[in-house]
C-alpha positions as CSV (number, residue, x, y, z in Angstrom):
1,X,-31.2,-56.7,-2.2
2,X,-32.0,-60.5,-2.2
3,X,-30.5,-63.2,-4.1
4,X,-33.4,-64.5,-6.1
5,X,-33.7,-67.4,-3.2
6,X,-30.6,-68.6,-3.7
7,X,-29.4,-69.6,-0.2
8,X,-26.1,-70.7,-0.5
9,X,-23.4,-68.4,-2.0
10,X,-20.5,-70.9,-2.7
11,X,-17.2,-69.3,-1.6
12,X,-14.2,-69.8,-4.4
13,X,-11.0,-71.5,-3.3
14,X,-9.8,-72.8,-6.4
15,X,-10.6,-72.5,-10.5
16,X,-11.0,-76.0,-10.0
17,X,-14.1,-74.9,-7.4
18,X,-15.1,-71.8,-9.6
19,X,-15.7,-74.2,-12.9
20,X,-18.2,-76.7,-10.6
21,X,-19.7,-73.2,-9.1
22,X,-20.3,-72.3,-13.6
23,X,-21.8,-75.8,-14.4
24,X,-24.6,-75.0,-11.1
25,X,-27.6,-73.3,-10.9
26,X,-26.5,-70.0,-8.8
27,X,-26.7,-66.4,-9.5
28,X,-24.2,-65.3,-7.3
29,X,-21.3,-66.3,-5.6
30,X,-18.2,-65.0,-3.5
31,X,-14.3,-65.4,-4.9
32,X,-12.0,-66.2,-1.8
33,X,-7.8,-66.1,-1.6
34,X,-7.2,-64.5,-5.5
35,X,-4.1,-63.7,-7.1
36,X,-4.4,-59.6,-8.3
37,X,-3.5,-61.1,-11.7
38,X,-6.3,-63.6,-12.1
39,X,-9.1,-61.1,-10.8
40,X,-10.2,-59.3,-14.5
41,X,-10.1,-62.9,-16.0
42,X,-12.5,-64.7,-13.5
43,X,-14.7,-61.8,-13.4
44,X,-14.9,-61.7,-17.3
45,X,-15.5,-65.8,-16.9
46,X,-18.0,-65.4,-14.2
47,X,-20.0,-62.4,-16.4
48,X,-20.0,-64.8,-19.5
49,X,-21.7,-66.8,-17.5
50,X,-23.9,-64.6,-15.9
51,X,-22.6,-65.2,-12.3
52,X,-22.5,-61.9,-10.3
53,X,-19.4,-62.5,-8.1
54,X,-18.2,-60.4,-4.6
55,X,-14.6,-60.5,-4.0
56,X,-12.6,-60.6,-0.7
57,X,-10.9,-57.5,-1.0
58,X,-8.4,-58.3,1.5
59,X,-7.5,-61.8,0.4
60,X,-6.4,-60.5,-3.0
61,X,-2.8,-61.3,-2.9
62,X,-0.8,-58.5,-4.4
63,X,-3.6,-56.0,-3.6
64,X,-3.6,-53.5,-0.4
65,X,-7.4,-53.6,0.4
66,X,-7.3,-50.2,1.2
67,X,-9.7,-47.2,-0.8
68,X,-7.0,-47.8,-3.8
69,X,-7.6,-51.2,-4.2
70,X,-11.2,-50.6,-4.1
71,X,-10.8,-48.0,-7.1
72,X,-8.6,-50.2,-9.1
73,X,-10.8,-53.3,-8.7
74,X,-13.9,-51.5,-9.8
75,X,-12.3,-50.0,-12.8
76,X,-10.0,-53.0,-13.4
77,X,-12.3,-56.2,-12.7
78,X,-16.0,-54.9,-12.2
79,X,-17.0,-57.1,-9.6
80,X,-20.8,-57.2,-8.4
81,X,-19.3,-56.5,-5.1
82,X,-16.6,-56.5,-2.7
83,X,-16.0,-58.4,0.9
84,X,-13.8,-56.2,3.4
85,X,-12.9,-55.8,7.5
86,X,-12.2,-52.1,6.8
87,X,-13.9,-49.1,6.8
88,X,-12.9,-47.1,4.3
89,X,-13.0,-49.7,1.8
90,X,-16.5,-50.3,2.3
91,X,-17.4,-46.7,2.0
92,X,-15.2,-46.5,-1.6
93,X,-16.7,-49.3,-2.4
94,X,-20.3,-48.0,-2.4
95,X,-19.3,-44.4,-3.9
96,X,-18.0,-46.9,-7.1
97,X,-21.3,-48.7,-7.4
98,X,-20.2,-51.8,-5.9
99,X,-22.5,-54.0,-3.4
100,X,-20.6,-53.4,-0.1
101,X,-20.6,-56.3,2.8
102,X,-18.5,-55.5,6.0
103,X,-16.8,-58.8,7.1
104,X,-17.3,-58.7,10.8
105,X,-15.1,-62.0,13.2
106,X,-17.0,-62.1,16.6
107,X,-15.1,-63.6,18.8
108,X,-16.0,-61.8,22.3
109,X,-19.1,-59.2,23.3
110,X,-15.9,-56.0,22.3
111,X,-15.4,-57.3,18.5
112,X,-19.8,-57.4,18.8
113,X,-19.7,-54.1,19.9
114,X,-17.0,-52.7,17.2
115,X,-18.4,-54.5,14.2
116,X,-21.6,-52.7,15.0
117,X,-20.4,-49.4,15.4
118,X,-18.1,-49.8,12.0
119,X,-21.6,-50.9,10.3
120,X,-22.9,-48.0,11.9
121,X,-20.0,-45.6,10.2
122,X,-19.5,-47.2,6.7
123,X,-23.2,-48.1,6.3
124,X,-22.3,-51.1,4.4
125,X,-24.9,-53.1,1.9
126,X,-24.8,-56.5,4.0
127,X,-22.6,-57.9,6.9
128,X,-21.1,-61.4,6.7
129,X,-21.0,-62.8,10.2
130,X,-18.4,-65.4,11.0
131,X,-18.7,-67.9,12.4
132,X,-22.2,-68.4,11.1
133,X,-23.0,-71.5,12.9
134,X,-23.7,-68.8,15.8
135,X,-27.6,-68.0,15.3
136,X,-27.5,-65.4,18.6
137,X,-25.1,-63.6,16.5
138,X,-26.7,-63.4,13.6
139,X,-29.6,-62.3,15.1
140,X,-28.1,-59.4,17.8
141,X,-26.2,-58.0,14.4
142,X,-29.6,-57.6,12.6
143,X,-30.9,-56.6,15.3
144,X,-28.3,-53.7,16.0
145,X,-27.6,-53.1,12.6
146,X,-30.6,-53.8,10.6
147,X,-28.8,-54.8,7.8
148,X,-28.8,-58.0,5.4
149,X,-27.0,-61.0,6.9
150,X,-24.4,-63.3,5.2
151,X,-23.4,-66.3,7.5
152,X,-20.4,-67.5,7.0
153,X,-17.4,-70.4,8.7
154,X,-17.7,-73.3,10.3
155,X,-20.7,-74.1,8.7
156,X,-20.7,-77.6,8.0
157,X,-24.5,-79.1,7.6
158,X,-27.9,-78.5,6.0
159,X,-28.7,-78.0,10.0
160,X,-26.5,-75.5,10.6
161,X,-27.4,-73.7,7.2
162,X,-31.3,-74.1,8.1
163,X,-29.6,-72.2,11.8
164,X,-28.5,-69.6,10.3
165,X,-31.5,-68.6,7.9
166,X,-34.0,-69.0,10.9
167,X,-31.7,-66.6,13.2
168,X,-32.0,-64.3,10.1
169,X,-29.3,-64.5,7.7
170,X,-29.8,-63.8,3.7
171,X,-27.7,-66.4,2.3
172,X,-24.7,-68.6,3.9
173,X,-21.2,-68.6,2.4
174,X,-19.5,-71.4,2.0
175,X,-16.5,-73.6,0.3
176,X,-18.2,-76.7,0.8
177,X,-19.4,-78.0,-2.3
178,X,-21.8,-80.9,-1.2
179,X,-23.6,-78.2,0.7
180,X,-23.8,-76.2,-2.7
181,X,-25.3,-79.1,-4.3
182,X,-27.4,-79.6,-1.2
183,X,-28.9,-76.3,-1.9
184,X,-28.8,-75.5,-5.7
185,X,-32.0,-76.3,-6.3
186,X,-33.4,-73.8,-4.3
């Protein structure tokens, strides 16, 4: 799966963020830190205007991001996809139809090492490495994994974005919106 060119995927903070992210050119983009109660609305929002949207399944407050939470998010909201650290919500996730991307934090050369095996286990759709600004990374988990690259944290710059495509990512997440409007365009 690609994203039509589109680079960037602006990570939501805020509905204040999310109505900038409708007014831009981009397809798709990533919900962070949602209430369980504003989920169906924003997703309804986003598909009015034709925005295909992952959520972070396990920064939904009042959600367990667990297979259950999976379920009721497909049935309930309908996002394009969902965002999770664990296993067995990735693997729910794809059995409901939903793009699946495995959130893997490498701190050390052990979380490397786990991150690839879970990848291995719940064959996820993409992986979103964080940080992103760490092009060895990005590369050694393609490499490992062969699967599609988001880049995401501490990335700050149109440098550091330009990093992380070369080392091999898809698309880069992030909140910052100059670096949306940086890269809308393309």
């Amino acid at each position: 799966m690609s994203f039509n060119g589109q680079k960037i995927l602006p990570a939501i903070r805020s509905m204040k963020d999310f109505e900038k992210m409708l007014d831009m050119n981009f397809e798709y983009g990533v919900f962070l830190d949602l209430h369980i109660g504003m989920v169906k609305s924003v997703m309804d929002l986003a598909r009015q205007y034709e925005k295909k949207m992952f959520v972070h399944l396990d920064l939904i407050s009042g959600l367990t991001g667990d297979e259950h939470g999976v379920e009721f998010i497909a049935r309930y909201a309908k996002p394009h996809g969902i965002i999770s650290t664990k296993g067995s919500a990735l693997i729910k996730a794809k059995q409901k139809g939903l793009i699946a991307t495995q959130r893997a934090f490498i701190l050390d050369s052990n979380a490397l090492s786990r991150s690839v095996k879970l990848a291995q286990k719940a064959d996820p759709d993409f992986i979103e490495v964080l940080p992103g600004v760490a092009p060895k990374i990005i590369e050694a988990i393609r490499r490992e994994t062969g699967k599609p690259i988001f880049a995401g944290g501490l990335i700050d710059t149109k440098e550091e974005v330009a990093a992380a495509l070369k080392a091999g990512a898809s698309a880069v997440t992030t909140s910052d919106i100059a670096l949306w409007k940086e890269f809308e365009g393309e």
